[in-house]
C-alpha positions, -999 to +999 in steps of 0.1 A: -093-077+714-081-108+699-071-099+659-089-127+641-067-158+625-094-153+591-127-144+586-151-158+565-189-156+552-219-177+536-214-156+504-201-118+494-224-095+484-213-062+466-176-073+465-175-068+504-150-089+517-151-110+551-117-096+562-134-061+562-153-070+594-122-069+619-101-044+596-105-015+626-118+010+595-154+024+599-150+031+561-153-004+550-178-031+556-184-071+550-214-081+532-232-114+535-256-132+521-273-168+519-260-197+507-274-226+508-303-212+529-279-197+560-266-162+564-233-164+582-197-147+593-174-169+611-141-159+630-115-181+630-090-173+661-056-186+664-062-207+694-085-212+716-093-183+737-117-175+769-141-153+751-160-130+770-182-106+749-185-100+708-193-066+704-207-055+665-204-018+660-219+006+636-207+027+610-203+057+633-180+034+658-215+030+681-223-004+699-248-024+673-246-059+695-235-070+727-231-109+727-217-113+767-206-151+768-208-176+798-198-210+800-221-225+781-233-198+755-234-162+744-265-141+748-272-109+733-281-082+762-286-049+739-288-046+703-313-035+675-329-066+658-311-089+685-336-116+677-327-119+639-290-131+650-274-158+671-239-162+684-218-191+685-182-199+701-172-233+695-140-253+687-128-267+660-093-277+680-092-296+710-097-278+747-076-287+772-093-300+802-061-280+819-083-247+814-096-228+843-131-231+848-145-192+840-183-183+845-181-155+824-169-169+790-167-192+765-137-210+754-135-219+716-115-210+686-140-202+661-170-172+665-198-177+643-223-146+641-260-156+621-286-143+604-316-165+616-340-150+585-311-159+563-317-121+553-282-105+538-260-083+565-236-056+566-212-059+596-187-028+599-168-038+624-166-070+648-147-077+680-137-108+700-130-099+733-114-124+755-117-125+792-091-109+812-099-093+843-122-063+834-139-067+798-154-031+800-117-020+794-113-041+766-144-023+748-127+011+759-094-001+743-114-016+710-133+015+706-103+040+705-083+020+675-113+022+653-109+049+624-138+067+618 
């Protein structure tokens, strides 16, 4: 998992933070809502990383999305109301042309996760996973630090 650089939303609801969506407690929870007509969280790494998946998990530490990233952009392949969000990776920094070509991730240094009906959302907890060898080890590994 890669720890975020900061996190930020469109707008907190309820005194729920932004930081609270990568804070590894099941407890706590970010809250979002429109601004200026767009629902939003955006991750902010500290570099530019090969991203593979974003997984958004549930209060109970259960898989809520699955964004699995190619090269050219992040689809969701299970999820409950997977049509009411989209999934960005993009780059605010410069990406070296040096980087090795992956078809099975996305490089950027800034994850943007929105709410398409600009509808308010909860997110308990949010992980970037970068691409290294075997991803389904990564969600194993994210998965065990959460407290429930």
């Amino acid at each position: 998992e890669i720890t975020p650089l900061k996190i930020e939303q469109s707008a907190t609801l309820q005194r729920k933070v932004a930081q609270r969506a990568a804070d590894l407690d099941l407890k706590t929870e970010s809250y979002t809502e429109a601004a200026a007509g767009s629902s939003w969280l955006r991750i902010k790494l500290d570099r530019v990383h090969c991203v593979g998946k974003v997984i958004r998990y549930n209060n109970k530490g259960e898989i809520y999305h699955t964004w699995t990233c190619s090269h050219s952009d992040c689809d969701e392949a299970k999820g409950a109301y997977s049509i009411r969000f989209k999934l960005t990776v993009s780059s605010e920094a410069a990406v070296s042309s040096d980087l090795p070509t992956v078809p099975d991730c996305m490089y950027g240094d800034t994850v943007k996760l929105e709410r398409t009906d600009t509808d308010a959302f909860a997110v308990y907890e949010i992980a970037v996973i970068e691409k290294q060898g075997n991803v389904e080890s990564y969600q194993l590994e994210v998965k065990s630090k959460l407290k429930p």
